[in-house]
N, C-alpha and C positions, 0 to 999 in steps of 0.2 A: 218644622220650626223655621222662625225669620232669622235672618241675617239683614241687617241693616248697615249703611256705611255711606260715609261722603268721602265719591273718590271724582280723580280727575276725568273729567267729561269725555266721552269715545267720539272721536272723530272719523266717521265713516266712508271711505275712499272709492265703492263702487263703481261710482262714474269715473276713477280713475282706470278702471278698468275696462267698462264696457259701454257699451253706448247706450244710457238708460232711457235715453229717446228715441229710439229706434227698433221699437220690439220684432220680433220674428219669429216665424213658425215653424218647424221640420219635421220630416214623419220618415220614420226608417225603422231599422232593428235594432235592438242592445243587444252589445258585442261584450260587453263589458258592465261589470255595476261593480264600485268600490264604497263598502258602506263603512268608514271610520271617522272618527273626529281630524279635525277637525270640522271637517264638510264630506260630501257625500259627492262621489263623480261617475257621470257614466260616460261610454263609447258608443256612438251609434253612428250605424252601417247607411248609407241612401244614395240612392243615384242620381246625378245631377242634372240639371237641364241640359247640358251638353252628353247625358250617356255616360257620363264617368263616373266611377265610386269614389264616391264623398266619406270619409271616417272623420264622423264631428267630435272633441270634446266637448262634454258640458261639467259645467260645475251645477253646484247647486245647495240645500241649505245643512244646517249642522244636523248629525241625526239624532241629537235626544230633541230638538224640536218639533221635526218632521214625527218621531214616533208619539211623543206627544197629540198629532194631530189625527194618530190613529193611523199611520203608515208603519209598516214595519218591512225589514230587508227582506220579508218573504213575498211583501207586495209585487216584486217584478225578479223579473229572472231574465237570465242571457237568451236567445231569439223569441221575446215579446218584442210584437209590432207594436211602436208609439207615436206620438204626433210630442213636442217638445213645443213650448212658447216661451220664450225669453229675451233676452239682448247678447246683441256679439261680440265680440272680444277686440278691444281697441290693439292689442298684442300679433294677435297671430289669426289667419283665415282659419276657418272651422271648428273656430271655440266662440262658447258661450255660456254664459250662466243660465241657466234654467227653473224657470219661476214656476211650473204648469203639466204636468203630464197627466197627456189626455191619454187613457186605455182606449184598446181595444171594447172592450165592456161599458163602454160610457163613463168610468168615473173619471173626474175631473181632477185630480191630486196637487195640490197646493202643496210644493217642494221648498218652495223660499218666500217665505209669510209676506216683507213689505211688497216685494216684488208681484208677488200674485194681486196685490191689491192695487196696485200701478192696473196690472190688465183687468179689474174688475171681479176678482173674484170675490166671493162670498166667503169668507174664513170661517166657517163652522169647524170648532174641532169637535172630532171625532173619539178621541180615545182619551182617559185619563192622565192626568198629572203622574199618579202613583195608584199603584192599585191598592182593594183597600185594604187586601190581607198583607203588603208589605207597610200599607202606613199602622195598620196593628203592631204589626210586629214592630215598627220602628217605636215606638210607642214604650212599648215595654221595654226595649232592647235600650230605653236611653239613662243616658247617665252623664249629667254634667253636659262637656262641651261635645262628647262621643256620642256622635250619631250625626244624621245628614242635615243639613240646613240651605234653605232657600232663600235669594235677595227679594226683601221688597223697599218698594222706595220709601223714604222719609222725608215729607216736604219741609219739615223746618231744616236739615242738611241739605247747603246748597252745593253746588257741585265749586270745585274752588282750581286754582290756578296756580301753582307753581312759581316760583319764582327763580326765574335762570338768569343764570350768567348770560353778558352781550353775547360769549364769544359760540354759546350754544344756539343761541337765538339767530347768530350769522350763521351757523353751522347748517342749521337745514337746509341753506339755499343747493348747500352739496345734497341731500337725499332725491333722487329721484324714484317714485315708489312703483314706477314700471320697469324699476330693475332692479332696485336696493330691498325691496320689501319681500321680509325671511316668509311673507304668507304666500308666495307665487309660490315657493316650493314646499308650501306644507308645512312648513317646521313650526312647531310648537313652540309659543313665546319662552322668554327668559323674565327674570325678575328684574324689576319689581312687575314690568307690563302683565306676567300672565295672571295678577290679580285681580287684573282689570276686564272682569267678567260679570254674565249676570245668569250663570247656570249653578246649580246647588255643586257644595264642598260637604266634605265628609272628614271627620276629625277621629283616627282610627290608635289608641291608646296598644305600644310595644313594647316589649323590656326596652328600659334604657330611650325610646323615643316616640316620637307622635307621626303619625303620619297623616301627613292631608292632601287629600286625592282631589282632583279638579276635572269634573267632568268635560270642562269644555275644552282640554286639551287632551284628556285621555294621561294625565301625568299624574305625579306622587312627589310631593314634599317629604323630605325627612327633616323632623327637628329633633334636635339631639338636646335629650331634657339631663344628661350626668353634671353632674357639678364641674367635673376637670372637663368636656369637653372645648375643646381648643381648634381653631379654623388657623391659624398660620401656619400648619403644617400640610392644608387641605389643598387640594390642584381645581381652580377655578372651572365652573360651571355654569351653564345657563342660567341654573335656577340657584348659583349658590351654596351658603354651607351655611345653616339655619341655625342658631342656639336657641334654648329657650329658660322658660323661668315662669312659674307662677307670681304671681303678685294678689294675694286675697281670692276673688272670682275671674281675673285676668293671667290671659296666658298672653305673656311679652318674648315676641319674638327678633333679635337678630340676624339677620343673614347679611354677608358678607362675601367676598371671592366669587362675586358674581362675572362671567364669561358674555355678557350681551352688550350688544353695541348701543341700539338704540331704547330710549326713557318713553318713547307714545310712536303711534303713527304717524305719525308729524317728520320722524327723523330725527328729534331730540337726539343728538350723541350723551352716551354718558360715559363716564370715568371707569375703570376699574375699580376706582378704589371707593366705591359708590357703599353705601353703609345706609340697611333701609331695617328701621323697626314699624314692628306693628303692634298691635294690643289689642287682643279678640277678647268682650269684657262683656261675661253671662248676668242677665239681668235676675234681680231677685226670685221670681217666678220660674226661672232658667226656662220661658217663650222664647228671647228674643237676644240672638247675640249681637252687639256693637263692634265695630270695624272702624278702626284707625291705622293708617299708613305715615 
């Protein structure tokens, strides 16, 4: 099923990180593979032109994409010899993101989709979206807003613009995102930012609340649908303390007591006292859900 929504435009900061004009190549061993959301990282082992052991990080791409492409964590294991092509890490010597892993076996593994296309490669994916005995079952299993939903775009929503205070707009000059940005250490966004995705949500009906999972952090929203629930008594968190409320085929959501610093990648500071609804609103059909923030 779609999810449709006009949200504020993602500003991409890669090249803040690595040198996107400088591709490079490495061939060693994995010492390491970590296959979680938000990105997928390995370790590899190689000796350096001076005779020394080199232990390179790489980064590399999210893995329901990668699995999507027909790669899955059983594709490589710890001592598979590989060759890596990517860019270096403007941060630290022997990191890199990693666009390309070439096997032993010849296959050519497109790990980080824009980036392998920078180096030429061919993006044929490989493996399905969903398989088709789970999009059956999804099928049957649905019911209103409960079940998984997928973005696609809408070209009459354009993408729109915010309108901040001066004193946010001077504020960014303070972000530096080669050291402020919560993505160097992994951490999984806070609200409102971690809605600002374009991997399927799942809308999972509990006593008492909704839960809605967000693949591209590996996280869980709670919204708490009781009449008395109350957030003033609730201890601030990343993602908030979510109320909600049917309204006809709209589920209107509150969240509040939010714990996160920054509104976008940009460095936006925002307030604590930050107060975001949304309204997720099933079309007659119940195809296609609407997205407002």
């Amino acid at each position: 099923m779609l999810i449709v929504s006009s949200q504020v435009g993602a500003h991409h900061a890669l090249n803040a990180f690595f040198y996107l004009d400088a591709p490079i190549k490495i061939d060693g061993t994995l010492t390491s593979v970590r296959w979680v959301n938000p990105h997928i990282a390995f370790e590899l082992e190689r000796t350096g032109s001076d005779g020394q052991t080199e232990v390179w990080k790489v980064s590399s791409g999210a893995p329901a994409l990668v699995h999507r492409a027909g790669i899955t964590s059983d594709t490589f294991a710890v001592g598979d010899r590989v060759v890596i092509s990517g860019f270096p890490s403007k941060l630290r010597e022997y990191e890199m993101v990693g666009a390309i892993i070439h096997m032993e076996n010849g296959r050519d593994l497109p790990m980080f989709k824009s980036l392998a296309a920078r180096l030429g490669h061919e993006l044929n994916a490989s493996g399905a979206h969903i398989s088709t005995g789970a999009a059956q079952a999804g099928a049957r299993d649905a019911r209103g807003i409960f079940r998984v939903w997928t973005f696609a775009d809408d070209p009459s929503l354009l993408p729109f613009e915010p309108i901040f205070l001066q004193s946010a707009i001077e504020a960014r000059a303070d972000y530096d995102p080669l050291i402020d940005d919560p993505a160097l250490s992994c951490t999984p966004r806070g609200m409102p930012f971690a809605m600002q995705n374009r991997f399927p949500i799942q809308f999972i009906e509990q006593a008492g609340t909704i839960v809605l999972r967000l693949e591209m952090w590996d996280i869980a929203r709670t919204i708490h649908m009781a009449e008395n629930a109350d957030s003033r008594l609730q201890q601030p968190s990343p993602l908030g303390y979510s109320v909600g409320r049917w309204d006809n085929n709209s589920l209107i959501v509150i969240t509040t007591n939010v714990d996160w610093r920054y509104f976008d990648e940009r460095g936006t500071p925002q307030s604590p006292a930050i107060e975001i609804e949304e309204r997720f609103t099933l079309s007659v059909d119940q195809a296609v859900l609407g997205y407002q923030i």
